[in-house]
C-alpha positions in Angstrom: -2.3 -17.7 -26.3 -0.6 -16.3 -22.7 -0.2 -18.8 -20.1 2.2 -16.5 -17.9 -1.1 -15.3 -16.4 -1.5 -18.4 -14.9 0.1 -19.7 -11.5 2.1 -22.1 -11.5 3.6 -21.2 -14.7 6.4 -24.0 -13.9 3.4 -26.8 -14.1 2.5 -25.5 -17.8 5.3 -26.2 -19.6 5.8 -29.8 -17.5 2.6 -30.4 -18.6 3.9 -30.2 -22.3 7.0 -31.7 -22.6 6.9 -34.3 -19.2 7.2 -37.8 -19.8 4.2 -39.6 -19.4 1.7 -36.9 -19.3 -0.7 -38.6 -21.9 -1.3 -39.0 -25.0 -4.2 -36.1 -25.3 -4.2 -32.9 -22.9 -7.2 -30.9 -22.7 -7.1 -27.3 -21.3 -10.4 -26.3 -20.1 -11.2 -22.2 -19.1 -14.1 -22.0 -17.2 -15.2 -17.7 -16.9 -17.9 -16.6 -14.6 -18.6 -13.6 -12.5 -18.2 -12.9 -9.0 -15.7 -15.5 -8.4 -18.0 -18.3 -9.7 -15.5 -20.2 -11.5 -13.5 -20.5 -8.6 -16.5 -21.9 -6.5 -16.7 -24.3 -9.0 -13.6 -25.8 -8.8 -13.2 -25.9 -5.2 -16.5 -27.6 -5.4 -15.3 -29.7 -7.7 -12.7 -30.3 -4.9 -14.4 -30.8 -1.7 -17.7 -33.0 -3.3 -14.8 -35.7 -4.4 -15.5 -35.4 -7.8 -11.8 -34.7 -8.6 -11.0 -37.6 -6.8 -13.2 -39.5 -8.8 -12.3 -38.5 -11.7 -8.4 -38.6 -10.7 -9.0 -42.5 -10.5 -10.3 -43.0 -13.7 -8.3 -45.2 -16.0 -6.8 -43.4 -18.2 -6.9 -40.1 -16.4 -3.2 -38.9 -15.7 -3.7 -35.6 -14.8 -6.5 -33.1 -13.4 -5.3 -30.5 -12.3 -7.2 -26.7 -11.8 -5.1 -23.4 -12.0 -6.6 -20.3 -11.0 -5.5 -16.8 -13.1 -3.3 -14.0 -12.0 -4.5 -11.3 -14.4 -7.9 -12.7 -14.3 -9.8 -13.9 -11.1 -12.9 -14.9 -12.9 -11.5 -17.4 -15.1 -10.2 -20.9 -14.0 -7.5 -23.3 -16.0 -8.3 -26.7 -15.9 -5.4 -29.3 -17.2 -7.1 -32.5 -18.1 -4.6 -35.3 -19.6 -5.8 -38.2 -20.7 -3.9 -41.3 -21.8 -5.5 -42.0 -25.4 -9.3 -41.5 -26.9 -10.7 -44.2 -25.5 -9.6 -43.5 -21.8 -11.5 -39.8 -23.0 -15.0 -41.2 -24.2 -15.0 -43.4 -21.0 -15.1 -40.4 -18.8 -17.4 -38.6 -20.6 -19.9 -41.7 -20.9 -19.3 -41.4 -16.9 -21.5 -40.5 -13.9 -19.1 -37.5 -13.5 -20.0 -35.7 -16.6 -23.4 -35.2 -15.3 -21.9 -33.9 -11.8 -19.9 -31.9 -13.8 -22.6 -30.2 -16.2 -24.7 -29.8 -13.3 -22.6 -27.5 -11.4 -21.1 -25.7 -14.7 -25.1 -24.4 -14.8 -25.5 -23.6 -11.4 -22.2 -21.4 -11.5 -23.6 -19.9 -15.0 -19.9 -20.8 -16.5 -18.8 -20.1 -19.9 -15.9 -22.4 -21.6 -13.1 -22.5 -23.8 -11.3 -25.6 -24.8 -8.0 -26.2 -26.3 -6.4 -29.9 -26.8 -3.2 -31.1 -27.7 -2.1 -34.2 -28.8 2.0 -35.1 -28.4 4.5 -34.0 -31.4 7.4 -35.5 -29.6 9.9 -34.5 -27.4 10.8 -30.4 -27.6 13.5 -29.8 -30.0 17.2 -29.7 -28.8 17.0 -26.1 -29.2 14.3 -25.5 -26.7 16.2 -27.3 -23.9 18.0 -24.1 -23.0 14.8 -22.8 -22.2 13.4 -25.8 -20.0 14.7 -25.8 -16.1 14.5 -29.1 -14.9 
């Protein structure tokens, strides 16, 4: 997997290793053609649905990223702060928002989520600027 392609880079690893950014982290990659998945988002953006969801319990962090290498694809970070805080959202009036507008930007997804190990090992600490 290659985050460097995404901007900011710095934001990636905080989302890892900070304190406090939840229990479960989702990263979502939304791909469409002709800069759909960027319409998306900043639809996402301007309709307050971000807001929304920003001010769910639970939610700590929703956050969208927009590729270097790749302007058709989006990175959304999505932290959550345990299951429960998850199913809540996606029980949610946003989830239909949110399907809705995935179909009329014809977007295709990938998901990866995380759940904490703990804290980074010593030996990684060289390699975190803080």
């Amino acid at each position: 997997m290659r985050f460097s392609a995404f901007f900011p880079i710095a934001a990636l690893a905080a989302c890892a290793f900070a304190e406090g950014a939840g229990d479960i982290t989702v990263n979502l990659r939304y791909k469409g053609e002709n800069g759909a998945a960027r319409k998306f988002a900043e639809e996402m953006v301007s309709s307050g649905t971000v807001a929304k969801i920003r001010a769910e319990k639970g939610n700590v962090r929703y956050e969208y990223y927009f590729s270097m290498d790749d302007p058709e694809t989006v990175l959304l970070i999505d932290a959550w702060k345990n299951q429960a805080a998850i199913d809540a959202h996606h029980a949610s009036p946003m989830m239909k928002t949110i399907a809705e507008l995935r179909d009329k930007y014809d977007l295709k997804m990938t998901v990866e989520r995380y759940a904490p190990a703990g804290p980074p090992p010593a030996s990684d600490e060289k390699f975190i600027r803080k």
